[in-house]
C-alpha positions as a Markdown table, in Angstrom:
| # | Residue | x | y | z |
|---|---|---|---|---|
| 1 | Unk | 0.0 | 0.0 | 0.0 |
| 2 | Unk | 0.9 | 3.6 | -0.5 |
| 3 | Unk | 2.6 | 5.4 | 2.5 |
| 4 | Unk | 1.0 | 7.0 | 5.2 |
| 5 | Unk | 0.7 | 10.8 | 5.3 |
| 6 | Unk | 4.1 | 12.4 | 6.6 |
| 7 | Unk | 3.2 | 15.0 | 9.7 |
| 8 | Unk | 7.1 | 15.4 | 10.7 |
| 9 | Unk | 10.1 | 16.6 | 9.5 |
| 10 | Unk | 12.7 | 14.2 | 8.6 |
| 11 | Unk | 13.3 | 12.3 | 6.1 |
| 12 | Unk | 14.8 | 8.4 | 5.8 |
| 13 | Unk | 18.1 | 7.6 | 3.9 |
| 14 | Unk | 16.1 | 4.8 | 1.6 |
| 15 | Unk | 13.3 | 7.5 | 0.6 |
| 16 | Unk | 16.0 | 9.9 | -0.1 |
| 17 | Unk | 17.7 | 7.5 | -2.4 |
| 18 | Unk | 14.3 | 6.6 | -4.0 |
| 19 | Unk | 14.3 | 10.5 | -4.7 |
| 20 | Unk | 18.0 | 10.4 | -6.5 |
| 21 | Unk | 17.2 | 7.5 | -8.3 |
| 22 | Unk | 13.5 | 8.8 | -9.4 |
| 23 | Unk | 15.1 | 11.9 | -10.5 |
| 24 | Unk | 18.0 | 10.8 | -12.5 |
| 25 | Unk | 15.8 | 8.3 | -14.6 |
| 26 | Unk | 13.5 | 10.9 | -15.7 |
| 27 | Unk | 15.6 | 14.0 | -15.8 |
| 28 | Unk | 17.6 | 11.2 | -18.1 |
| 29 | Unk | 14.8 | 11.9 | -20.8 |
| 30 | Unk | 16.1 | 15.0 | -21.7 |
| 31 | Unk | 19.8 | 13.9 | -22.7 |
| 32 | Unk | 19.9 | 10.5 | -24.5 |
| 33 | Unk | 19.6 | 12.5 | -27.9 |
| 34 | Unk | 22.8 | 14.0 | -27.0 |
| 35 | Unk | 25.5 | 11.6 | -28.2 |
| 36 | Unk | 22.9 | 10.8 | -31.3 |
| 37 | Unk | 22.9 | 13.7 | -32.5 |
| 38 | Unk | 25.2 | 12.9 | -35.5 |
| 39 | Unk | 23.4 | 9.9 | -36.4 |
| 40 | Unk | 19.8 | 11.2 | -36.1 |
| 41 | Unk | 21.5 | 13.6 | -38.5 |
| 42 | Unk | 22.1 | 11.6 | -40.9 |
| 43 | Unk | 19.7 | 8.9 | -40.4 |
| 44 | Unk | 17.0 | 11.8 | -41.0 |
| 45 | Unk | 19.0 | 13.5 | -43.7 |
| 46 | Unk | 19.6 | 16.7 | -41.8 |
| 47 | Unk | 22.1 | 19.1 | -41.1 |
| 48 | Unk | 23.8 | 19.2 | -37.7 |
| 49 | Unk | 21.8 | 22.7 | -36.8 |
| 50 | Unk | 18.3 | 21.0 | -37.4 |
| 51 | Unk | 19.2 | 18.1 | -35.9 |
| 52 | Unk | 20.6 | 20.2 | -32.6 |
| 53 | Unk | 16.8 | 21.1 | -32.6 |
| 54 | Unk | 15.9 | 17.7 | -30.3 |
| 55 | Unk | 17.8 | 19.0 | -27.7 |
| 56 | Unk | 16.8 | 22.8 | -27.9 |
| 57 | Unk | 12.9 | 21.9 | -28.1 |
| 58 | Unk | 13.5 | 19.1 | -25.5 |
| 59 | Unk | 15.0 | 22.0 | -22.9 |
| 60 | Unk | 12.2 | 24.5 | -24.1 |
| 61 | Unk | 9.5 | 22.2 | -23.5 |
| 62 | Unk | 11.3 | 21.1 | -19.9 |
| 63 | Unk | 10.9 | 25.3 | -19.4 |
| 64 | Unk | 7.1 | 25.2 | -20.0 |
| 65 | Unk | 6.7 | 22.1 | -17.4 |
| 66 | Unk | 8.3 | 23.8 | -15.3 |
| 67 | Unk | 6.4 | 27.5 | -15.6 |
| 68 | Unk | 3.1 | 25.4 | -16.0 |
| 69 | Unk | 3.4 | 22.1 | -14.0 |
| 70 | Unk | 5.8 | 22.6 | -11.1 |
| 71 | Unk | 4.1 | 25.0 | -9.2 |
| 72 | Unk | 1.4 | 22.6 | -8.7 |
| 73 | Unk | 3.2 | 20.8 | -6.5 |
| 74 | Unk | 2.9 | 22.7 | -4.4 |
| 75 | Unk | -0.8 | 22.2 | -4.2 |
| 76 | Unk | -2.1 | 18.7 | -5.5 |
| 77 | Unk | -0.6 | 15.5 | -3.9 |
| 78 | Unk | 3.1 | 14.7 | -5.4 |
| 79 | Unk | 2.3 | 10.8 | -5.2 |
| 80 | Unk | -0.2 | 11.4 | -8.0 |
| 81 | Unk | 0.9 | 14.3 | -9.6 |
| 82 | Unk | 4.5 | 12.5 | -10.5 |
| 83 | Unk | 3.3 | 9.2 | -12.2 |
| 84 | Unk | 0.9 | 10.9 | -14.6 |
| 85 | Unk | 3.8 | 13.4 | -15.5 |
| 86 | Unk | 5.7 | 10.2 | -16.6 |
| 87 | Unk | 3.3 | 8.2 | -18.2 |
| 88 | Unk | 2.9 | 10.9 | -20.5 |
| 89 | Unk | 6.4 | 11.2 | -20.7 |
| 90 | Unk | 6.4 | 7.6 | -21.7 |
| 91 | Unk | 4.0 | 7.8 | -24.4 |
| 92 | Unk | 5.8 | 10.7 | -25.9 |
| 93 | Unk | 9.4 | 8.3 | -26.1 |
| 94 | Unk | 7.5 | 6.1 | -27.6 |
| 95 | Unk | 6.2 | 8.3 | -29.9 |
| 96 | Unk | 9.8 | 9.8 | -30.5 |
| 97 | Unk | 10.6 | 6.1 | -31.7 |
| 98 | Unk | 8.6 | 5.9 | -34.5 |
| 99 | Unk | 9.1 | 9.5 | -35.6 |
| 100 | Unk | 9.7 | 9.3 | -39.9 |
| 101 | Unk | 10.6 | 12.9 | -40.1 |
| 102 | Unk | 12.8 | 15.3 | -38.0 |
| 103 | Unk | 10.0 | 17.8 | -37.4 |
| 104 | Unk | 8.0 | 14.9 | -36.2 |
| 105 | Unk | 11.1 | 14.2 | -33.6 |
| 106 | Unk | 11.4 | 17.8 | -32.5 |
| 107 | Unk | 7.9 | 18.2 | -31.6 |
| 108 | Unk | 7.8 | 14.7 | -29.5 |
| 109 | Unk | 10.9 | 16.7 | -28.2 |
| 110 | Unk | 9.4 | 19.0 | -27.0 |
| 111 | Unk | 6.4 | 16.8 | -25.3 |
| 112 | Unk | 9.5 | 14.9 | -23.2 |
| 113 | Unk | 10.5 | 17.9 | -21.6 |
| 114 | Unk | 7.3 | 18.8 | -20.4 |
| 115 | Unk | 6.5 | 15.5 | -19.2 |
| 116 | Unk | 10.2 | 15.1 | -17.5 |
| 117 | Unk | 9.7 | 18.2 | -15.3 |
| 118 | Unk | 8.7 | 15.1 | -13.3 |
| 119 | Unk | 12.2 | 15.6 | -11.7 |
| 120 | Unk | 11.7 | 19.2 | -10.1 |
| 121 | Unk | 8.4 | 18.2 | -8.6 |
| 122 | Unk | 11.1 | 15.7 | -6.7 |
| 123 | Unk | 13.3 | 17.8 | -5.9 |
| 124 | Unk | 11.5 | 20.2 | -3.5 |
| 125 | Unk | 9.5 | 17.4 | -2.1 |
| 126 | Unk | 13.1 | 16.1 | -0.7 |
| 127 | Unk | 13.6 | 19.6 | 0.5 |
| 128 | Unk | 10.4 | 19.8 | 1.9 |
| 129 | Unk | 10.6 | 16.1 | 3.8 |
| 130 | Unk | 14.2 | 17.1 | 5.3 |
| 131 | Unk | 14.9 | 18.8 | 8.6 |
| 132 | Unk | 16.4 | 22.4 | 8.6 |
| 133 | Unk | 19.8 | 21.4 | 9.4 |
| 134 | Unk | 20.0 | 18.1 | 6.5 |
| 135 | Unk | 18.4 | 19.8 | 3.8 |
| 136 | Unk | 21.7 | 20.8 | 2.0 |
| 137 | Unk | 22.6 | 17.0 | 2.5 |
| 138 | Unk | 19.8 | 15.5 | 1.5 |
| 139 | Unk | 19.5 | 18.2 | -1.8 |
| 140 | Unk | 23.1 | 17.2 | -2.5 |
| 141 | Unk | 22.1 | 13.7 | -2.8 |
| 142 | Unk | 19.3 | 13.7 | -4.7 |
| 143 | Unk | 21.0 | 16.2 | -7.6 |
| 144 | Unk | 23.8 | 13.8 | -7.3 |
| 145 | Unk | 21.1 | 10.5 | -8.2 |
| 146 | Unk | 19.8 | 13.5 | -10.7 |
| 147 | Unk | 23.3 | 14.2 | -12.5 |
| 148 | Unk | 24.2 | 10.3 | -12.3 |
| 149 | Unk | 21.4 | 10.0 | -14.3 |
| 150 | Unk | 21.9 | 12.5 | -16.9 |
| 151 | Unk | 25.5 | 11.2 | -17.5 |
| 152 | Unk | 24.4 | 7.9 | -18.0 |
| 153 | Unk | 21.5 | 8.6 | -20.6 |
| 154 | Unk | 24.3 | 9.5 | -22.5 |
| 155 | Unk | 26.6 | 6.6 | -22.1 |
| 156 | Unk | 23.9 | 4.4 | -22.3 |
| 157 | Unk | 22.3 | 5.6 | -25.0 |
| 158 | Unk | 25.2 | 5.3 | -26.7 |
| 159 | Unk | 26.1 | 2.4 | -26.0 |
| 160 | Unk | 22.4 | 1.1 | -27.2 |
| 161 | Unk | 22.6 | 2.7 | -30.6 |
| 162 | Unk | 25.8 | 1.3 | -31.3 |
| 163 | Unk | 24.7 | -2.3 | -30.9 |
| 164 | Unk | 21.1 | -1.2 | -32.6 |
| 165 | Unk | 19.6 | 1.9 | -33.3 |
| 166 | Unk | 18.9 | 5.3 | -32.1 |
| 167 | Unk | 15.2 | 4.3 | -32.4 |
| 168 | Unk | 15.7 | 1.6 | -30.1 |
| 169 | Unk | 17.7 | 4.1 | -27.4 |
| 170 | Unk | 13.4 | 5.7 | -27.2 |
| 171 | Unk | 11.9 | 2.3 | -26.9 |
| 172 | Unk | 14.2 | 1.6 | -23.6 |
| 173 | Unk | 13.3 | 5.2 | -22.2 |
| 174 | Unk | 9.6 | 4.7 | -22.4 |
| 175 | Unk | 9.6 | 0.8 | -20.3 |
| 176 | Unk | 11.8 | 2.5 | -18.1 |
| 177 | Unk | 9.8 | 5.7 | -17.3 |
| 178 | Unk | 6.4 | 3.7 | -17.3 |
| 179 | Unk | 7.8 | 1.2 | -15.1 |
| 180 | Unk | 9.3 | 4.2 | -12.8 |
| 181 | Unk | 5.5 | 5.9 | -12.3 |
| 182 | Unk | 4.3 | 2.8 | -10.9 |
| 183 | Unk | 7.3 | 2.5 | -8.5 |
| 184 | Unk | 7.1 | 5.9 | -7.4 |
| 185 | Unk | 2.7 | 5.4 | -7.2 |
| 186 | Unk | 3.9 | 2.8 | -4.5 |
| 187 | Unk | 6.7 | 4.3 | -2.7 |
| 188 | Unk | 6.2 | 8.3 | -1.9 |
| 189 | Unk | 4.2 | 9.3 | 0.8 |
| 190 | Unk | 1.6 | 10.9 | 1.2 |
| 191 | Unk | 1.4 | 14.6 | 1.9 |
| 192 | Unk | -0.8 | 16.8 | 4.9 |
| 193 | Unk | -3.5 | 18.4 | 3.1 |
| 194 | Unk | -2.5 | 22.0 | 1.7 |
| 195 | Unk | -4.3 | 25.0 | 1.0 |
| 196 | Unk | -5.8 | 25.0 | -2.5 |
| 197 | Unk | -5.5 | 28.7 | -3.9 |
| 198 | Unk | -6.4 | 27.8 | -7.4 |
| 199 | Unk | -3.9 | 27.5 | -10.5 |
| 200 | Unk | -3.9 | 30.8 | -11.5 |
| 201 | Unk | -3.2 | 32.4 | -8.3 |
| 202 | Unk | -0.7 | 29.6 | -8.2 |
| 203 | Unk | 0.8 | 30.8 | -11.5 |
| 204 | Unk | 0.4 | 34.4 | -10.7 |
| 205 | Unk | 2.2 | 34.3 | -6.8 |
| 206 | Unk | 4.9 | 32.1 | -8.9 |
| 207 | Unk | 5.9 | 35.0 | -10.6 |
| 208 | Unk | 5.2 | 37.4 | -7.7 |
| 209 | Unk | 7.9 | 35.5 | -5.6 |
| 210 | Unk | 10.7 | 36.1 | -8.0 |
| 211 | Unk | 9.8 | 39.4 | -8.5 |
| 212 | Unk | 10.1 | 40.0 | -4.8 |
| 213 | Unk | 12.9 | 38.0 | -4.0 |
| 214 | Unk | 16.2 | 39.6 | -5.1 |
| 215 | Unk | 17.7 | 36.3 | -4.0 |
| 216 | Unk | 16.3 | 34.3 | -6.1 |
| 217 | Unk | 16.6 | 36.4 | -9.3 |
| 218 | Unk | 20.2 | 36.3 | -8.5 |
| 219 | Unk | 20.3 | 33.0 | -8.3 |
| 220 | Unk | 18.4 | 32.3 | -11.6 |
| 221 | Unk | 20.8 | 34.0 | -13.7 |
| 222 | Unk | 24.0 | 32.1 | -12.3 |
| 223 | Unk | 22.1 | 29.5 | -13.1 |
| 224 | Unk | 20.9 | 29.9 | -16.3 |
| 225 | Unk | 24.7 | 30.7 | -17.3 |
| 226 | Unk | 26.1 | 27.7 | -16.1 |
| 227 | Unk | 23.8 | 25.7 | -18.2 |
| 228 | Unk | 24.4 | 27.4 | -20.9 |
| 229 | Unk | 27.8 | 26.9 | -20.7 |
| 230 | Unk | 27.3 | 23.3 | -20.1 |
| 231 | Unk | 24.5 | 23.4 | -22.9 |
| 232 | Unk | 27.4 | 25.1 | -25.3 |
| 233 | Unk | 29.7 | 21.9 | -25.0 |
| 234 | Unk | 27.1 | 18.7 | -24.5 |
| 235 | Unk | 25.0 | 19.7 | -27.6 |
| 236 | Unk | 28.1 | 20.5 | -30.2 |
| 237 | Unk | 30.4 | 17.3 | -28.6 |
| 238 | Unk | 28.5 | 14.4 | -30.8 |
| 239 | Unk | 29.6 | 16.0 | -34.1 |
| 240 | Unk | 33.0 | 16.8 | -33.0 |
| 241 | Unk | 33.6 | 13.9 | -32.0 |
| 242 | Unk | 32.2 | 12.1 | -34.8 |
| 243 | Unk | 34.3 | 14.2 | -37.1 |
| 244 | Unk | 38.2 | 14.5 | -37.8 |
| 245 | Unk | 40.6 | 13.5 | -36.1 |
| 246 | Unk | 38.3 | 11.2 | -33.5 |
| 247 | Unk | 35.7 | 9.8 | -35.6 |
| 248 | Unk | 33.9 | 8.1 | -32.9 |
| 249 | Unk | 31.0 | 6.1 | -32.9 |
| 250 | Unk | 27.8 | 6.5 | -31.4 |
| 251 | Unk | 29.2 | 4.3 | -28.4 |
| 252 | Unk | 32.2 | 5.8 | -27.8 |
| 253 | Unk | 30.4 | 9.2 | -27.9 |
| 254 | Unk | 28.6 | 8.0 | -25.5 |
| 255 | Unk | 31.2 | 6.8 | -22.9 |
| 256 | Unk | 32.1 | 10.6 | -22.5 |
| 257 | Unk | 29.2 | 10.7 | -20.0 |
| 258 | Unk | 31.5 | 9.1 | -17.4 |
| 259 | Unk | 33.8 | 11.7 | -17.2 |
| 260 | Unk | 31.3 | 14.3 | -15.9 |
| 261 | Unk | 31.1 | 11.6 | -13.1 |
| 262 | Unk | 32.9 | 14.5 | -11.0 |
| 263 | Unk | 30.4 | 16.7 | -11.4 |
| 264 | Unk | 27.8 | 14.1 | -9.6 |
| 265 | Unk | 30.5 | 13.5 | -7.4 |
| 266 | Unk | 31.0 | 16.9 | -5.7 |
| 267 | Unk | 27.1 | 18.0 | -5.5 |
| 268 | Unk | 26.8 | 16.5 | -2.0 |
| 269 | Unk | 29.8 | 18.4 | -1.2 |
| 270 | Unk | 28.3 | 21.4 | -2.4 |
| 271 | Unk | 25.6 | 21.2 | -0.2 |
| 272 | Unk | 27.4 | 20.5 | 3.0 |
| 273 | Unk | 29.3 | 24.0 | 2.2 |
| 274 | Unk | 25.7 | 25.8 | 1.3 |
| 275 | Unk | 24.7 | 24.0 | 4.9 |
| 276 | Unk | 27.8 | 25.8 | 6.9 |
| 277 | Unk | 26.9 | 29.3 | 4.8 |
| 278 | Unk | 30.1 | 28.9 | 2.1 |
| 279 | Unk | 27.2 | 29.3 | -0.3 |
| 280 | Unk | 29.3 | 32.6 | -1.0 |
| 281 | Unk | 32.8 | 31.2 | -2.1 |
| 282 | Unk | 31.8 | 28.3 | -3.6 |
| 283 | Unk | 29.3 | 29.8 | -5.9 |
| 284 | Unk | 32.6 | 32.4 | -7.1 |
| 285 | Unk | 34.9 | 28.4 | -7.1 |
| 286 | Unk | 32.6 | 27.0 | -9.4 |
| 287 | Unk | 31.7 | 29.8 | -12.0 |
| 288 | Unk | 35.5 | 29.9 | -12.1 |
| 289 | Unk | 35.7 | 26.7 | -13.3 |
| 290 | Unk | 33.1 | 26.9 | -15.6 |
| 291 | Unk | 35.3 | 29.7 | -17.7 |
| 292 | Unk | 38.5 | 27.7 | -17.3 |
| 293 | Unk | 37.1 | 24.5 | -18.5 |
| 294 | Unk | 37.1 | 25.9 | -22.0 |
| 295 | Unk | 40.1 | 26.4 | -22.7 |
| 296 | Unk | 41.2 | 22.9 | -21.8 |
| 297 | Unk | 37.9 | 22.0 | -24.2 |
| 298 | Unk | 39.2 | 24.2 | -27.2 |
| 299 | Unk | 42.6 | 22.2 | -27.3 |
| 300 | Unk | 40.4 | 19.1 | -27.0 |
| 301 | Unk | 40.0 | 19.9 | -30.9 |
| 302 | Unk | 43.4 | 18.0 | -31.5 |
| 303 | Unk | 43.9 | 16.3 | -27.6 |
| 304 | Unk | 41.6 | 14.1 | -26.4 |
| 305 | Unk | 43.5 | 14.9 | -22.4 |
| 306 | Unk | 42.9 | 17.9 | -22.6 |
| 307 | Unk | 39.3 | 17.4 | -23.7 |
| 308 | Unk | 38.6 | 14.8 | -20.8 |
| 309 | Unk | 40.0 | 17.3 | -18.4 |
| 310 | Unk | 37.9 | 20.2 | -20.0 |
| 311 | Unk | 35.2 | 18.1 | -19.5 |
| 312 | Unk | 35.9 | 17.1 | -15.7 |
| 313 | Unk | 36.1 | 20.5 | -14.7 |
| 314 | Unk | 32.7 | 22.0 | -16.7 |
| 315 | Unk | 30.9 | 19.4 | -14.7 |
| 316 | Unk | 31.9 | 20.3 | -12.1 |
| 317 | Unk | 31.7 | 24.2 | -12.0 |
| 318 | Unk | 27.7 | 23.8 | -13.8 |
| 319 | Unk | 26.9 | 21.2 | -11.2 |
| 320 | Unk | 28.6 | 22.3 | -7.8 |
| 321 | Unk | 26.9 | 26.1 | -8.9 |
| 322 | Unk | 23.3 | 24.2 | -9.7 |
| 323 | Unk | 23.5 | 23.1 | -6.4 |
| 324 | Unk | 24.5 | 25.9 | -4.3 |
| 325 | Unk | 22.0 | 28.0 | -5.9 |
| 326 | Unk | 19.2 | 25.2 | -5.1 |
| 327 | Unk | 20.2 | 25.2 | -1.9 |
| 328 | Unk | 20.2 | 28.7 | -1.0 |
| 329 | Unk | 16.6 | 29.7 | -2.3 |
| 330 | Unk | 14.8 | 26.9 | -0.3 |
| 331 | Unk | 15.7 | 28.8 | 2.3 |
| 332 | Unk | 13.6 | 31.7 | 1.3 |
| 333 | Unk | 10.0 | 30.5 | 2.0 |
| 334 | Unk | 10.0 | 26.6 | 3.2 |
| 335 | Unk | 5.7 | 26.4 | 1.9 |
| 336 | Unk | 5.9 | 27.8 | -1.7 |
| 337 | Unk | 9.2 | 25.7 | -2.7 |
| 338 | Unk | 8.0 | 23.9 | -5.7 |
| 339 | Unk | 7.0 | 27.6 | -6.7 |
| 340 | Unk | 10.4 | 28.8 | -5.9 |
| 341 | Unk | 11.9 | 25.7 | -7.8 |
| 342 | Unk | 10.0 | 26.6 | -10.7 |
| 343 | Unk | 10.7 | 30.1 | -11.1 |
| 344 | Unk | 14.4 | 29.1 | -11.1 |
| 345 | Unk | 14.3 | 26.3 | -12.9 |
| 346 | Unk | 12.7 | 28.5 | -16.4 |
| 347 | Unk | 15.4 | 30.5 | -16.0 |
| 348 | Unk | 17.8 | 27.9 | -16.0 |
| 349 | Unk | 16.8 | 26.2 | -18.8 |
| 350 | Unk | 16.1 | 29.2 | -20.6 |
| 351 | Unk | 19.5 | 29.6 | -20.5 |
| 352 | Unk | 20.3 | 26.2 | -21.2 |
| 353 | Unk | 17.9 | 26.0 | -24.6 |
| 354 | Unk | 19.6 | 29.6 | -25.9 |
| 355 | Unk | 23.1 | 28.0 | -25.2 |
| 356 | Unk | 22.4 | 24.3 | -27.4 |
| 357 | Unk | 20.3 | 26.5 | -30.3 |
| 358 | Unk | 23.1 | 28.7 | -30.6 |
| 359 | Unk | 26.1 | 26.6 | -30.2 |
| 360 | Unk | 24.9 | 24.3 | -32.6 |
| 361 | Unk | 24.0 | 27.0 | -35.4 |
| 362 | Unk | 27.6 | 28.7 | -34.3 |
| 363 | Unk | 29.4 | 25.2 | -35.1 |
| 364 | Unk | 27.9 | 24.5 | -38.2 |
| 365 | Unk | 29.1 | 27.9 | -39.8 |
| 366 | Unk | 32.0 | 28.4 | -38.0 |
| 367 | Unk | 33.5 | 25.4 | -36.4 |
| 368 | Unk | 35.2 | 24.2 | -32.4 |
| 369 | Unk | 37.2 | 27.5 | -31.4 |
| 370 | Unk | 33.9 | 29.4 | -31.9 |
| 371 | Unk | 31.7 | 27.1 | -29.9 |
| 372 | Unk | 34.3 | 27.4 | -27.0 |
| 373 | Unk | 34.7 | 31.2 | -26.9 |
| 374 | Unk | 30.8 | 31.3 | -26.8 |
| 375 | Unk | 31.4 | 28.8 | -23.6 |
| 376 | Unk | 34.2 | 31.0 | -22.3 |
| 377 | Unk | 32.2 | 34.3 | -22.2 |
| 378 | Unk | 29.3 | 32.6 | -20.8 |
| 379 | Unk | 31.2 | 30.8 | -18.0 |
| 380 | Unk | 33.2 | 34.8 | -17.4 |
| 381 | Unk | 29.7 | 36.4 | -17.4 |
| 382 | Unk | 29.0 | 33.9 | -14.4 |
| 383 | Unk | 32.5 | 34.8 | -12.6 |
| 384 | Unk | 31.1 | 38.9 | -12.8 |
| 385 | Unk | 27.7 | 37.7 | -11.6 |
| 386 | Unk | 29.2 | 35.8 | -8.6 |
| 387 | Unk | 31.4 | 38.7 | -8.0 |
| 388 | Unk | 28.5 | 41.0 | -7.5 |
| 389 | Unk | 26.8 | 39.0 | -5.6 |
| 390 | Unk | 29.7 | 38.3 | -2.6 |
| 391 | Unk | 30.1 | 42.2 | -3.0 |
| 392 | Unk | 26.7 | 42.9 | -2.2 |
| 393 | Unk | 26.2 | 40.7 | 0.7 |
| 394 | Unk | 29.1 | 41.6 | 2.3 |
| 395 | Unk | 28.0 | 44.9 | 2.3 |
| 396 | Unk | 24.5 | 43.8 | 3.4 |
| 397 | Unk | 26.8 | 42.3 | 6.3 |
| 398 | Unk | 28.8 | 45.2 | 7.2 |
């Protein structure tokens, strides 16, 4: 049977990594194109800009979920709210299978990231379920199941085309994310009745709360950067890769998803340092990284160390900033979170969708070094934002 209705604050260590797992697999939905890229190009007879359009729609459509759907959770009951965002999710892999043109896959595209804001409903739940003085912890460890899981859609999907198709890669997704909404049907608890202010007030006070909170908009922005950043790289690697002097195949591609692996690594560090109040020099450690990371990447056009390390140390700037930031505006007001999460979460992939669209357009007329200056000033942009932002509250301090 479904679990009882939590009335207390705290939050077990198997529900917790129920929550990473959950959020991985369906945040996972959004980046199995990614390695493909080059071989849905070709398989559909398009160019590599058109075909750069599953990821872009994929991240736009995550954006409307998130505006739309994500502040309902913080109103309607997360244990039935989640599965029907993934059943539709699976129908819409399924869908993306069977696609015989690329406008037909773009569109399905876009129909997966709506459904896969599944993910961010999960998130603030966690938040929500943890005490005060764990909830950097237990946010730490469910981005880490989260980030494991988009660095494996791409290894495995990569590994899964090579051996079949691409097709196949959306036939997987769907059993997996239909099987996942029953699990999670079974496993969540749930929640104390709520007040019910209706959607559009719930839509309306969304807005109103990042309007109000200076905090949060700040927040937004770093993040939106560093997924553009990592947006810039992730959406352009398949077709250098797949190009002179590497010509890797789809599986191969595909294994470069382990090397983010220190990304996932360090977000449960991140949010021990957001729980002692570093939020402040961490935030300025990671955008660093982010800019520095591409100019290892822009030698990875000719060294494949260098673009391993260039790699290593994006993931770990976009992912050790993602979660600082996540865990700084739950602090802001603990009963409108999923709102909160929401509002941030449009901006951030906003940023992330502008970053793949034009990235992928830049490469295709002007080739690598452009693609990583874009990065570079994306990833400095972040450093000057994070500078501000120490400046200001240690003047709010003094």
């Amino acid at each position: 049977m479904p679990g009882a209705p939590v009335a207390q604050k705290g939050i077990s260590r198997r529900l917790t990594l129920v929550l990473a797992v959950a959020c991985g697999l369906a945040a996972a939905d959004l980046y199995y194109a990614q390695p493909l890229l080059s071989t849905i190009a070709v398989g559909l007879g398009v160019g590599s800009g058109t075909a750069g359009l599953v990821v872009t729609l994929s991240q736009i459509g995550y954006a409307a979920g998130l505006a739309l759907l994500v502040p309902a959770g913080d109103m309607l009951d997360r244990r039935r709210l989640v599965p029907v965002m993934l059943l539709l999710t699976a129908v819409a892999l399924a869908g993306s299978a069977a696609a015989p043109t690329a406008a037909v896959l773009i569109g399905l595209a876009a129909l997966v990231g709506v459904g896969s804001v599944a993910a961010q409903v999960l998130v603030p739940l966690a938040a929500s379920l943890a005490a005060d003085d764990e909830r950097g912890r237990v946010v730490g460890t469910v981005m880490s199941g989260l980030l494991l899981g988009i660095l494996l859609a791409r290894t495995g999907s990569g590994l899964v085309a090579g051996v079949s198709s691409w097709r196949v890669v959306y036939v997987a997704a769907a059993s997996v994310v239909a099987i996942l909404a029953g699990v999670l049907w079974r496993t969540l608890p749930e929640e104390l009745p709520r007040p019910r202010p209706g959607y559009p007030h719930l839509l309306r006070s969304t807005v109103s709360l990042w309007l109000s909170e200076p905090v949060l908009r700040r927040r937004s922005l770093l993040g939106g950067l560093g997924f553009a950043a990592f947006s810039v790289f992730w959406t352009t690697m398949a077709f250098l890769l797949a190009g002179p002097p590497y010509h890797y195949s789809d599986t191969v591609i595909g294994l470069f998803g382990l090397v983010g692996a220190a990304g996932a690594l360090c977000a449960n560090a991140a949010g021990r340092l957001a729980d002692r109040g570093n939020d402040a020099p961490a935030t300025l450690v990671f955008a660093v990284a982010i800019a520095v990371s591409f100019l290892a990447i822009w030698f990875g056009r000719h060294s494949l160390l260098a673009l391993i390390v260039g790699i290593a140390v994006l993931d770990v700037g976009v992912q050790g900033l993602q979660v600082t930031n996540q865990s700084v505006i739950y602090r802001l007001a603990p009963e409108a979170r999923s709102r909160i999460n929401a509002s941030y979460m449009v901006c951030y992939f906003v940023g992330g969708a502008g970053g793949s669209a034009i990235a992928a357009a830049l490469y295709q007329s002007s080739g690598w070094a452009a693609v990583c200056l874009l990065g570079a000033a994306v990833g400095v942009l972040a450093v000057v934002v994070s500078l501000a932002t120490g400046v200001r509250r240690q003047l709010q301090v003094t």
